[in-house]
Residue frames relative to the residue before (quaternion, step in Angstrom):
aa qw qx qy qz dx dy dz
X 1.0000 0.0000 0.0000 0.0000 0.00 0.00 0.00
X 0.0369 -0.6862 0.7137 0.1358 4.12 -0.93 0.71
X 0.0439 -0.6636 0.7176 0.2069 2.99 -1.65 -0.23
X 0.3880 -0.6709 0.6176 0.1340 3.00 -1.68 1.22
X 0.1710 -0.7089 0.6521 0.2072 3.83 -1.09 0.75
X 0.2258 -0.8235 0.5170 0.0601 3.76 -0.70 0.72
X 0.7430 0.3352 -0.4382 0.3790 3.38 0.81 -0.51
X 0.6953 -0.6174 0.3590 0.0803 3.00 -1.60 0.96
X 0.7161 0.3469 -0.4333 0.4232 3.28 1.35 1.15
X 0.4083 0.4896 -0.5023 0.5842 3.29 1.31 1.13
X 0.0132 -0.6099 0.7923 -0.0083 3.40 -1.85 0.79
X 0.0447 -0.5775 0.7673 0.2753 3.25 -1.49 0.27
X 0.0599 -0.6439 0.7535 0.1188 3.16 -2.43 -0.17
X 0.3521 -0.7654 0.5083 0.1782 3.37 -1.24 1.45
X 0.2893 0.7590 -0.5798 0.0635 3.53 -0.65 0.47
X 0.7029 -0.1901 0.5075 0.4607 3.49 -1.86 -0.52
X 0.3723 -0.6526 0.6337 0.1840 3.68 -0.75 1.25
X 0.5206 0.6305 -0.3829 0.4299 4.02 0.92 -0.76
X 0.8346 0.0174 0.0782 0.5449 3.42 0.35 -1.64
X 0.0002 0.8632 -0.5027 -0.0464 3.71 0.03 1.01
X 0.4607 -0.6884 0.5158 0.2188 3.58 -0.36 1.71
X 0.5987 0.4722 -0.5490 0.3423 3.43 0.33 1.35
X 0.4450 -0.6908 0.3870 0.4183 3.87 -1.14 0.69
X 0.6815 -0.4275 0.2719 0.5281 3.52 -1.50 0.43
X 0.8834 0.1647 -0.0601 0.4346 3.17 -2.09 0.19
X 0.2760 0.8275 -0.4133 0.2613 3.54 0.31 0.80
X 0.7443 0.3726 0.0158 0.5540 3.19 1.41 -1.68
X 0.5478 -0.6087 0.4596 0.3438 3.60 -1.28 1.30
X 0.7049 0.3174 0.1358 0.6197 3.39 1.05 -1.94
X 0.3200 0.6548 -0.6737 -0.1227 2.87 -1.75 -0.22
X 0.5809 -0.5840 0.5595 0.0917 3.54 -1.37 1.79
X 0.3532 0.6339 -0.6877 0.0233 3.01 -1.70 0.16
X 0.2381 -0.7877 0.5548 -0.1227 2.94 -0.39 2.46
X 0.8525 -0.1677 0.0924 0.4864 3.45 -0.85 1.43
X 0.5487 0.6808 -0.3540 0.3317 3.30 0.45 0.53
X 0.4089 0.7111 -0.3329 0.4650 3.97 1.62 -0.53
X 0.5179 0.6915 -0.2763 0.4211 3.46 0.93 -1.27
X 0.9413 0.1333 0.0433 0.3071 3.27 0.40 -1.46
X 0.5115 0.6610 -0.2864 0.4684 3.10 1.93 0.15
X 0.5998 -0.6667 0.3079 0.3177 3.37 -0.11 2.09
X 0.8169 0.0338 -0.0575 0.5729 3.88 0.60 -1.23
X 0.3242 -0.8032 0.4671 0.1778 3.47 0.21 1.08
X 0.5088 0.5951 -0.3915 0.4834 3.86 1.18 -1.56
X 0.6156 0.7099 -0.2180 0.2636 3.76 0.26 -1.13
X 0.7552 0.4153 -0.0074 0.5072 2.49 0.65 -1.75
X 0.6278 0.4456 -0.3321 0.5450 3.59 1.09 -0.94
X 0.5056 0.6778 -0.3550 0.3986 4.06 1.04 -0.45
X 0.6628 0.5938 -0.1174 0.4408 2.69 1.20 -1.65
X 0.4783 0.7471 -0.0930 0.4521 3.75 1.00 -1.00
X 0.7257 0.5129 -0.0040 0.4586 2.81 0.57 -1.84
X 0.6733 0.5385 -0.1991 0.4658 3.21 0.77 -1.99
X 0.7558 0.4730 -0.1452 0.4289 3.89 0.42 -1.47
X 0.7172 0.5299 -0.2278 0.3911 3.40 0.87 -0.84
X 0.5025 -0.6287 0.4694 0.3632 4.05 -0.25 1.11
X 0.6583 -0.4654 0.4666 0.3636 3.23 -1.77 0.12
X 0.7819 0.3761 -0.0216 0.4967 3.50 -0.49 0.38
X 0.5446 0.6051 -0.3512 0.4624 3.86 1.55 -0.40
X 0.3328 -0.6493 0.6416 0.2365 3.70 -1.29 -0.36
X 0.4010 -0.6944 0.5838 -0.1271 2.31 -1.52 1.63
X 0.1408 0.6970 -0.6874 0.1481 4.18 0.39 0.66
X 0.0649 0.3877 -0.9191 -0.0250 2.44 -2.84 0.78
X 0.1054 -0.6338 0.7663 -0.0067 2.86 -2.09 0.35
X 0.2346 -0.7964 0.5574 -0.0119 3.72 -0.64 1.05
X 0.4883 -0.5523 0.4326 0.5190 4.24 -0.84 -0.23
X 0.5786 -0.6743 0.4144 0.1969 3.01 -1.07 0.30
X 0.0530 -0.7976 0.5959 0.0762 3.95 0.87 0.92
X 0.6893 0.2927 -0.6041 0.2725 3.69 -0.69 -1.22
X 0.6494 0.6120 -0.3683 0.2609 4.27 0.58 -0.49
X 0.5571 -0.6685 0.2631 0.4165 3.31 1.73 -0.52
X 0.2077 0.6613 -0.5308 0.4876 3.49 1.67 0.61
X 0.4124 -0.6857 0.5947 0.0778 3.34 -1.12 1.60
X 0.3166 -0.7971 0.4449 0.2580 3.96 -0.72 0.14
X 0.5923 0.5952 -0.3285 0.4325 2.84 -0.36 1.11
């Protein structure tokens, strides 16, 4: 199954959570779905986040849920 998002104030962009090929303060939001887990320098990456994300924007992550018994991986 894909899904296509169409309206025209969402973008995604793939990159290197470390060094995201976007300029500062740019972004409303910025996600990071299950992904924290696996990103070599996590601190970084959350830095990173930070950097891109307007004054006032949101910043989310979300990770699996171990203390419940979700295996990793």
């Amino acid at each position: 199954m894909s899904y296509r998002v169409t309206d025209p104030r969402a973008a995604f962009q793939v990159g290197d959570a470390r060094a995201l090929p976007m300029p500062d303060r740019v972004a409303d939001v910025v996600v990071s779905g299950l992904t924290l887990n696996f990103v070599p320098e996590p601190a970084r990456a959350v830095a990173e986040f930070a950097r891109v994300v307007r004054p006032a924007g949101v910043v989310a992550a979300y990770v699996w849920d171990y203390a419940e018994g979700t295996p990793p991986g």
